[in-house]
C-alpha beads as a LAMMPS data file, in Angstrom:
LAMMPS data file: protein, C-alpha beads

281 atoms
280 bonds

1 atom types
1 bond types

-500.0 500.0 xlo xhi
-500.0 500.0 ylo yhi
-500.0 500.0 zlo zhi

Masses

1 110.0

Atoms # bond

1 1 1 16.466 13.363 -4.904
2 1 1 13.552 13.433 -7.550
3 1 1 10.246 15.934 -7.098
4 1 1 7.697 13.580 -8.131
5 1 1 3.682 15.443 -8.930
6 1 1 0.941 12.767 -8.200
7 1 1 -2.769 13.375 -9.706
8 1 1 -4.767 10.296 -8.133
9 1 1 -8.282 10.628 -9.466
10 1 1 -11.080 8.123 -8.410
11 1 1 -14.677 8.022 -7.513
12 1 1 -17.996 6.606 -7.667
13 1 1 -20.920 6.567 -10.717
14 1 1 -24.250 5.483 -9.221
15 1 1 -26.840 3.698 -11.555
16 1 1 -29.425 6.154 -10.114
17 1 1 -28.459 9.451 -8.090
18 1 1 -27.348 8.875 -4.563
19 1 1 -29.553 10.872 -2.082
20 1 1 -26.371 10.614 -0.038
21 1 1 -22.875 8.990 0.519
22 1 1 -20.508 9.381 3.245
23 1 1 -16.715 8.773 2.703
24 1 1 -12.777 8.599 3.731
25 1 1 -10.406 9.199 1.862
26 1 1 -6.354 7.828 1.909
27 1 1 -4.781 9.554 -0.761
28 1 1 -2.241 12.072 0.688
29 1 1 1.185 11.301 1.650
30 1 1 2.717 13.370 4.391
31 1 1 6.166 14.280 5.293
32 1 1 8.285 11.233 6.673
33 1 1 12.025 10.054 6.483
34 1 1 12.802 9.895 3.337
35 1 1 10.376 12.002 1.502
36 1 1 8.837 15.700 2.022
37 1 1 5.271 17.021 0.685
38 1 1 5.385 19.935 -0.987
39 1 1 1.782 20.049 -1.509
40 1 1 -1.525 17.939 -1.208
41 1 1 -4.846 18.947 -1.568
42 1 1 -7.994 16.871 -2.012
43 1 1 -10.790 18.056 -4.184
44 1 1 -14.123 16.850 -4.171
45 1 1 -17.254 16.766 -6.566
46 1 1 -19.893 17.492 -5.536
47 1 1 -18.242 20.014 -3.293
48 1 1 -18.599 19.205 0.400
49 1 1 -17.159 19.760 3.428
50 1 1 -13.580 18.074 4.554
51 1 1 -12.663 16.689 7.854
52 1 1 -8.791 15.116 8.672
53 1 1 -7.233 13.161 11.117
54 1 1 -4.711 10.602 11.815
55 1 1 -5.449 7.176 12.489
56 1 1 -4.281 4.341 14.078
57 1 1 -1.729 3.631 11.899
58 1 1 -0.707 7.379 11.503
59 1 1 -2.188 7.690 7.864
60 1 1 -3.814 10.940 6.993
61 1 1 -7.280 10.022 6.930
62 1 1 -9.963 12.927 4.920
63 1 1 -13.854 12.452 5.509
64 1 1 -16.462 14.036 3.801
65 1 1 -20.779 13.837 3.450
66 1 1 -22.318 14.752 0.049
67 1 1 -26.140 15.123 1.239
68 1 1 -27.209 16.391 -1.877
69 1 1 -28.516 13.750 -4.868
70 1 1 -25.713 13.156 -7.056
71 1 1 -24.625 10.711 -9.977
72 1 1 -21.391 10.869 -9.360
73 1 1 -18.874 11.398 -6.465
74 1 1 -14.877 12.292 -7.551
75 1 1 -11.724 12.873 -5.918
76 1 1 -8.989 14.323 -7.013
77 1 1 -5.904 13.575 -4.852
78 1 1 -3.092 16.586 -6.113
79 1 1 0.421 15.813 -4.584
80 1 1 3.716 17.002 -5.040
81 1 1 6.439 15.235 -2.925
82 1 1 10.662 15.226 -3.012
83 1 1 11.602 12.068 -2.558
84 1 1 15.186 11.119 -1.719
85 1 1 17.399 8.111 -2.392
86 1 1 17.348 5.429 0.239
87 1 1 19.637 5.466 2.966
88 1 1 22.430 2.714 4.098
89 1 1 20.612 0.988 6.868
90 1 1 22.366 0.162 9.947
91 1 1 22.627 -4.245 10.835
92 1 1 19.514 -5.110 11.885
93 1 1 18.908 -6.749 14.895
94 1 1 18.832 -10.742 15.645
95 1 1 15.965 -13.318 16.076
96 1 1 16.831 -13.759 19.961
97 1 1 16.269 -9.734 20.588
98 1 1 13.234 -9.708 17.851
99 1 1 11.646 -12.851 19.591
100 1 1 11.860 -10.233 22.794
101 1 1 11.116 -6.992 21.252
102 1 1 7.393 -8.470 19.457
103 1 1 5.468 -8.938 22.844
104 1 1 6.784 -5.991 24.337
105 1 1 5.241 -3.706 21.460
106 1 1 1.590 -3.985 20.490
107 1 1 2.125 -2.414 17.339
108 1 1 5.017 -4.758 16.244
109 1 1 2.284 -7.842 17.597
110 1 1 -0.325 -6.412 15.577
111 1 1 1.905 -6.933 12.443
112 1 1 2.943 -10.597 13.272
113 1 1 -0.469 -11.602 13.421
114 1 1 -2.292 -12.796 10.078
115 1 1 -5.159 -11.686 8.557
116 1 1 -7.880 -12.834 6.287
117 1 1 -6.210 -10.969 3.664
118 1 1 -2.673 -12.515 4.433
119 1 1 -3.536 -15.682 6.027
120 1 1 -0.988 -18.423 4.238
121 1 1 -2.296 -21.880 3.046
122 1 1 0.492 -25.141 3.377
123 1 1 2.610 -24.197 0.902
124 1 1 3.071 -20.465 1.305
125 1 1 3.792 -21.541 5.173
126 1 1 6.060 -24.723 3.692
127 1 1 7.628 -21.563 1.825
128 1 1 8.878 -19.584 4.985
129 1 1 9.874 -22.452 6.907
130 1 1 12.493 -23.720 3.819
131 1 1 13.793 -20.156 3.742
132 1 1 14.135 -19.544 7.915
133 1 1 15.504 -23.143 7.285
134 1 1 18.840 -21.839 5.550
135 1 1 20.045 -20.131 8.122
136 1 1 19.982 -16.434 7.702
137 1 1 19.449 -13.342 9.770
138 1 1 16.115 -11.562 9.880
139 1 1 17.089 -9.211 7.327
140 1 1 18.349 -11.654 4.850
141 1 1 15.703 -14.285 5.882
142 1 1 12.939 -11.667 4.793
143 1 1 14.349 -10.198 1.679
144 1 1 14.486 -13.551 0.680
145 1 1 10.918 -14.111 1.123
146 1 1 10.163 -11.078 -0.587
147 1 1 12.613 -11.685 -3.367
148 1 1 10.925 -15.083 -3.758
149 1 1 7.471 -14.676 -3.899
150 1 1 7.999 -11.958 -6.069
151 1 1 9.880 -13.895 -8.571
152 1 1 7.563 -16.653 -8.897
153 1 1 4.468 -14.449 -9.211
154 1 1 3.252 -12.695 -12.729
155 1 1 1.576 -9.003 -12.557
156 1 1 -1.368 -9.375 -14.135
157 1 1 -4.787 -7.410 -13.472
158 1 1 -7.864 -8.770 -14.128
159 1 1 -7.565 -12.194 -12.538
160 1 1 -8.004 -11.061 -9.039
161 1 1 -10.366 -8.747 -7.475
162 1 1 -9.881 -6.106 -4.548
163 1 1 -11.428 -8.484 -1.782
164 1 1 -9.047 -11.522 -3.075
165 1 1 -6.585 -12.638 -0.315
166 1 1 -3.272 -14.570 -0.312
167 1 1 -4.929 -17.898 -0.745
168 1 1 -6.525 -16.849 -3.670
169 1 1 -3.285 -15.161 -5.383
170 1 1 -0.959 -17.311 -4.637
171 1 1 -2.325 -20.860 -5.993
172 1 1 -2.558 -18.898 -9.083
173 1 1 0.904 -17.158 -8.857
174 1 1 -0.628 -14.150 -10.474
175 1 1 -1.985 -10.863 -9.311
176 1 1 -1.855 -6.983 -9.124
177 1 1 0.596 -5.847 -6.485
178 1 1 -1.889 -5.671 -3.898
179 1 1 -1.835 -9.354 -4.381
180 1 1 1.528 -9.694 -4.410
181 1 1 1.819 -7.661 -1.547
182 1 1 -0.435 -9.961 0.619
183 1 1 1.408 -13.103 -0.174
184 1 1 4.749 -11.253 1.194
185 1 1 3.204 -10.549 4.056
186 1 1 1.405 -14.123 5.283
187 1 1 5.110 -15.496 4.398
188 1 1 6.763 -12.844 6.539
189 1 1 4.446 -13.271 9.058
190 1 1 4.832 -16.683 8.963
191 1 1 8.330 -16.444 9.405
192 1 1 7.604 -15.041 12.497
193 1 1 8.835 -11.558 11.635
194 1 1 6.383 -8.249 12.130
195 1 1 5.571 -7.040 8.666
196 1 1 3.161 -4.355 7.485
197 1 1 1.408 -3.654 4.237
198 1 1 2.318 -0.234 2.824
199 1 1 0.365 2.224 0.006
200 1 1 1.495 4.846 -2.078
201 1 1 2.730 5.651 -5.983
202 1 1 5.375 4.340 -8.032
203 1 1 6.994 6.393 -10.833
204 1 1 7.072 3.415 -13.281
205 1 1 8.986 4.340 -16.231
206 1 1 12.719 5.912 -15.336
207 1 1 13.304 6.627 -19.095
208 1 1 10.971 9.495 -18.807
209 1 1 11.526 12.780 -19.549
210 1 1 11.423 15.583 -16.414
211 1 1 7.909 17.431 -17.379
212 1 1 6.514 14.350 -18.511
213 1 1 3.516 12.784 -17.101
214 1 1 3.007 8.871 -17.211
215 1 1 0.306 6.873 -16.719
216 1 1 0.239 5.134 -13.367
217 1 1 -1.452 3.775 -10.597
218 1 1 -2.109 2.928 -6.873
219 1 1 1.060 1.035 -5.875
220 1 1 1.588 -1.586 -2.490
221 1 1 4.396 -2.853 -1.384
222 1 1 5.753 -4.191 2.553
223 1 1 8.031 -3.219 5.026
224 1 1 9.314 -5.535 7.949
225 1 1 10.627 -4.714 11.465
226 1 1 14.236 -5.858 12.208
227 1 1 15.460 -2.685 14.445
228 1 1 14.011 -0.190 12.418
229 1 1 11.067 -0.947 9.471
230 1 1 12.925 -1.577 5.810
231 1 1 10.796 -1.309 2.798
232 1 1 11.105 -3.921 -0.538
233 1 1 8.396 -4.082 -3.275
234 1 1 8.384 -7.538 -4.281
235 1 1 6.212 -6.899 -7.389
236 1 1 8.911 -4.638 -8.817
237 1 1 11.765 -6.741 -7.063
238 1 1 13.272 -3.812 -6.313
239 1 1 14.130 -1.952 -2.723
240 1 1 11.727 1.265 -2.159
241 1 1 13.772 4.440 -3.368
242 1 1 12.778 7.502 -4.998
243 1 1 10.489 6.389 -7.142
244 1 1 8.077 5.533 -4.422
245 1 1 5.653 7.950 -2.753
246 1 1 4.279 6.724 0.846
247 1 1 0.555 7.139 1.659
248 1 1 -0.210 5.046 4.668
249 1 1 0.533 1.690 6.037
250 1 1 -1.747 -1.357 8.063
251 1 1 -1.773 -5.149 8.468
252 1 1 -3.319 -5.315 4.585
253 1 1 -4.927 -3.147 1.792
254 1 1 -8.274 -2.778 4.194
255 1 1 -6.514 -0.313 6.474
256 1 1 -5.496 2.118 3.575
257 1 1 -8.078 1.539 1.059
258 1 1 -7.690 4.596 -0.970
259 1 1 -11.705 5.608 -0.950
260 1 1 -14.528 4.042 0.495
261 1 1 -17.730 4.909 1.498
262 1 1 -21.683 3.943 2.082
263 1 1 -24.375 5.786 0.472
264 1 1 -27.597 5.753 0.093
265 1 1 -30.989 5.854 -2.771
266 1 1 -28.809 3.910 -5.807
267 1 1 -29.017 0.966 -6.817
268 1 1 -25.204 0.383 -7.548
269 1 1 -22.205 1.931 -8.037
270 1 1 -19.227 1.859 -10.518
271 1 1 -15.569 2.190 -9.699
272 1 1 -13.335 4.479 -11.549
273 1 1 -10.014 5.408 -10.925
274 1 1 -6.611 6.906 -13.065
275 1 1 -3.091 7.790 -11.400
276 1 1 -1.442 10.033 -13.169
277 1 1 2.688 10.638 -12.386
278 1 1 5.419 13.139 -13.508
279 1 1 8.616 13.839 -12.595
280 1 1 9.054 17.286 -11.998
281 1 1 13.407 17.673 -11.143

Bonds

1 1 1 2
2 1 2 3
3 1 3 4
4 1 4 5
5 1 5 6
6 1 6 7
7 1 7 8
8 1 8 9
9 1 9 10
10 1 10 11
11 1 11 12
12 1 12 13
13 1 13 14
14 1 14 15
15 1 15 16
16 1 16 17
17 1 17 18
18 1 18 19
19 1 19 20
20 1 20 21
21 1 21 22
22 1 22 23
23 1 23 24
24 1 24 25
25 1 25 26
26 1 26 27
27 1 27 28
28 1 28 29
29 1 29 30
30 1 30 31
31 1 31 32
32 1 32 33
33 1 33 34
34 1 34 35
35 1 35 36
36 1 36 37
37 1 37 38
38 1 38 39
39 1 39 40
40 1 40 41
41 1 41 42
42 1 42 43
43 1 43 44
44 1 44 45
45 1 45 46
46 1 46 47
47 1 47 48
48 1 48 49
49 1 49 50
50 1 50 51
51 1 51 52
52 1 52 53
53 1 53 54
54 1 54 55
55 1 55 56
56 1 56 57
57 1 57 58
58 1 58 59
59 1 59 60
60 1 60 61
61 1 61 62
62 1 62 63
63 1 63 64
64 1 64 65
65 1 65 66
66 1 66 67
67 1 67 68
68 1 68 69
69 1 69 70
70 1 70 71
71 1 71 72
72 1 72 73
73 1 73 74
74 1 74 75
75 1 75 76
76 1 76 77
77 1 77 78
78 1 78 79
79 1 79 80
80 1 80 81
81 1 81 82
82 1 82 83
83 1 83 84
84 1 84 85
85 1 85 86
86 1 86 87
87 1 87 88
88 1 88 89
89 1 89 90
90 1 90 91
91 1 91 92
92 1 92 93
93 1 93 94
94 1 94 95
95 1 95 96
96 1 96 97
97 1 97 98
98 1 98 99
99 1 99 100
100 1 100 101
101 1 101 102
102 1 102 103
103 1 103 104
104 1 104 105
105 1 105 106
106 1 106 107
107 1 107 108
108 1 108 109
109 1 109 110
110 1 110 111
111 1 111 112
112 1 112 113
113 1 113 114
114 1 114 115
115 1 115 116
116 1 116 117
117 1 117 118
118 1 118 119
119 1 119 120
120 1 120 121
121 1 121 122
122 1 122 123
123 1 123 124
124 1 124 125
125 1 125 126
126 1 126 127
127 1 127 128
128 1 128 129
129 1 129 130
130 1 130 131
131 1 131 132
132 1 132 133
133 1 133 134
134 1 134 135
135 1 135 136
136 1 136 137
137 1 137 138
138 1 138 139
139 1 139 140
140 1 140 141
141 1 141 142
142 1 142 143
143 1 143 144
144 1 144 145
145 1 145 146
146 1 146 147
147 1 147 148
148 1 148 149
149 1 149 150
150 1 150 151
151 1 151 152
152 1 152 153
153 1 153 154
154 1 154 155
155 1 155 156
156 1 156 157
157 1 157 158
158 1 158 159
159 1 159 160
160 1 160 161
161 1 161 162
162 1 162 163
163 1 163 164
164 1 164 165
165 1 165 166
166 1 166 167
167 1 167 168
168 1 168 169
169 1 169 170
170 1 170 171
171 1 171 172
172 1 172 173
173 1 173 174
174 1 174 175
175 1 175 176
176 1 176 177
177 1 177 178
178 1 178 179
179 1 179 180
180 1 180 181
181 1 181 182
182 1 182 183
183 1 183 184
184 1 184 185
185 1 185 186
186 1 186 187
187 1 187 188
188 1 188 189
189 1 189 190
190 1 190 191
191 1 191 192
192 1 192 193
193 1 193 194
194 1 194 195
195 1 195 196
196 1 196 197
197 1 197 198
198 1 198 199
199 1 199 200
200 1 200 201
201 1 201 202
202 1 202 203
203 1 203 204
204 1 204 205
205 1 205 206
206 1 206 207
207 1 207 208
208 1 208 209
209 1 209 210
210 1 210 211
211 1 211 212
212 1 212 213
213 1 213 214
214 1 214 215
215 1 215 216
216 1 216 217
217 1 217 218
218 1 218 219
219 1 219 220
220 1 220 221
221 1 221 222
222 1 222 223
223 1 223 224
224 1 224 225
225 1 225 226
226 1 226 227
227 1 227 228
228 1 228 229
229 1 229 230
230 1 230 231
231 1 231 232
232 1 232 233
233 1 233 234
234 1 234 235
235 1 235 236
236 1 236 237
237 1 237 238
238 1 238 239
239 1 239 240
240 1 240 241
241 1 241 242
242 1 242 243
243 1 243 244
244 1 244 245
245 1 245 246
246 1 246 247
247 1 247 248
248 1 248 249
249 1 249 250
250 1 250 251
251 1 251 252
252 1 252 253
253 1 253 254
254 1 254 255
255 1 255 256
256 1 256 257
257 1 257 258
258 1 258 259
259 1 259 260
260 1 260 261
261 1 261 262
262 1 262 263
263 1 263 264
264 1 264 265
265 1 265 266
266 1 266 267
267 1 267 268
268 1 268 269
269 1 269 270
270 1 270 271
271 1 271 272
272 1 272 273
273 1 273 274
274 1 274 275
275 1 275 276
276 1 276 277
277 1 277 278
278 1 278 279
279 1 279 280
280 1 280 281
């Protein structure tokens, strides 16, 4: 098991002061199988009054109004989670019982549809219909897609933006692992097996010392539904363990966007955002 402390800072700078903004907020992991949240609090500046809830997708959802003129809005997201190893899963089930399971279950529907995020062009579809082609199970049939696309695609930030989808990522091979993420999923999906897009934190350098922070960030990575929901991270190529904190999951990265928000009196708005991890025992 490894106690992992997550400072997840982001926020807004307006050209002019905002009169107003109104926001959510998906930044706090809660207790689930495999990991257990010690603490997570959300602080906001300027202060203002919080509001929580569940949604949908059982994510812990935080909303809050700033009504007073402001030139900047942060959040500070202030986690700290134990995380334990990944468990032996049991076989998963066949394609005859999935094929009966899917329409039976909205939810598991819901995440064999495509969207516009995840939507595959010719060859990502080409892609899942070589790999269902050889013959394996569901389980082996989608770690092979994940294995896949995350071999043939390069991290790289920069060359994609946070409203690029699929088709834009994948022609390129290249993306952050929101990217990478999406491509996984429109070849799942494509495969015909439910898949869902997952956020969180990765602790991304083992070698580090215990008391040590390290410079991080957002992380994505997908889970598919064969019996039970088994996570991979195909930009890491690696199978989610305990160096991965879960926030929230959807069908893509528009149903856990960390922060978003409307305001109002500006005339634009910068970005900003810094992770920052440390293993703590």
């Amino acid at each position: 098991m490894s106690r992992l402390r997550i400072v997840h800072r982001t926020g807004f700078r307006y050209g002019q002061p905002a009169t107003a903004s109104y926001n959510e907020a998906r930044m706090l992991p809660h207790s689930r199988d495999g990991q257990f949240v010690l603490q997570a609090t959300l602080d906001i500046s300027p202060t203002a009054t919080q509001h929580s809830y569940t949604d949908y997708w059982d994510t812990r959802v935080s909303t809050f109004e700033v009504l007073t003129p402001h030139q900047m809005l942060s959040v500070t997201a202030t986690s700290v989670v134990d995380v334990r190893p990944a468990l032996p899963v049991a076989p998963g089930i066949d394609w005859e019982e999935l094929a009966l399971r899917i329409p039976q279950s909205l939810g598991l529907a819901e995440c064999v549809m495509q969207t516009p995020a995840t939507a595959p062009d010719d060859e990502m579809h080409e892609l899942a219909l070589r790999i269902e082609a050889e013959g394996g199970g569901v389980d082996e049939t989608a770690l092979e897609i994940c294995r896949t696309v995350g071999e043939a695609m390069e991290y790289r930030s920069g060359v994609t933006g946070v409203s690029s989808t699929a088709r834009d990522a994948w022609p390129a091979r290249s993306g952050v692992c929101q990217d990478i993420a999406h491509v996984a999923l429109g070849v799942l999906r494509a495969a015909g097996i439910p898949a869902r897009y997952v956020s969180g934190y990765l602790h991304p350098d083992p070698t580090a010392a215990i008391g040590e922070p390290v410079t991080g960030e957002s992380h994505a990575w997908v889970e598919w539904y064969s019996g039970e929901w088994r996570g991979y991270d195909p930009t890491n190529l690696v199978e989610v363990g305990e160096s991965h904190v879960y926030v929230g999951h959807g069908r893509d990265y528009a149903d856990v966007a960390p922060l978003r928000g409307v305001y109002a009196g500006s005339s634009g708005s910068e970005l900003f955002v810094s992770v920052e991890v440390t293993r703590l025992g």
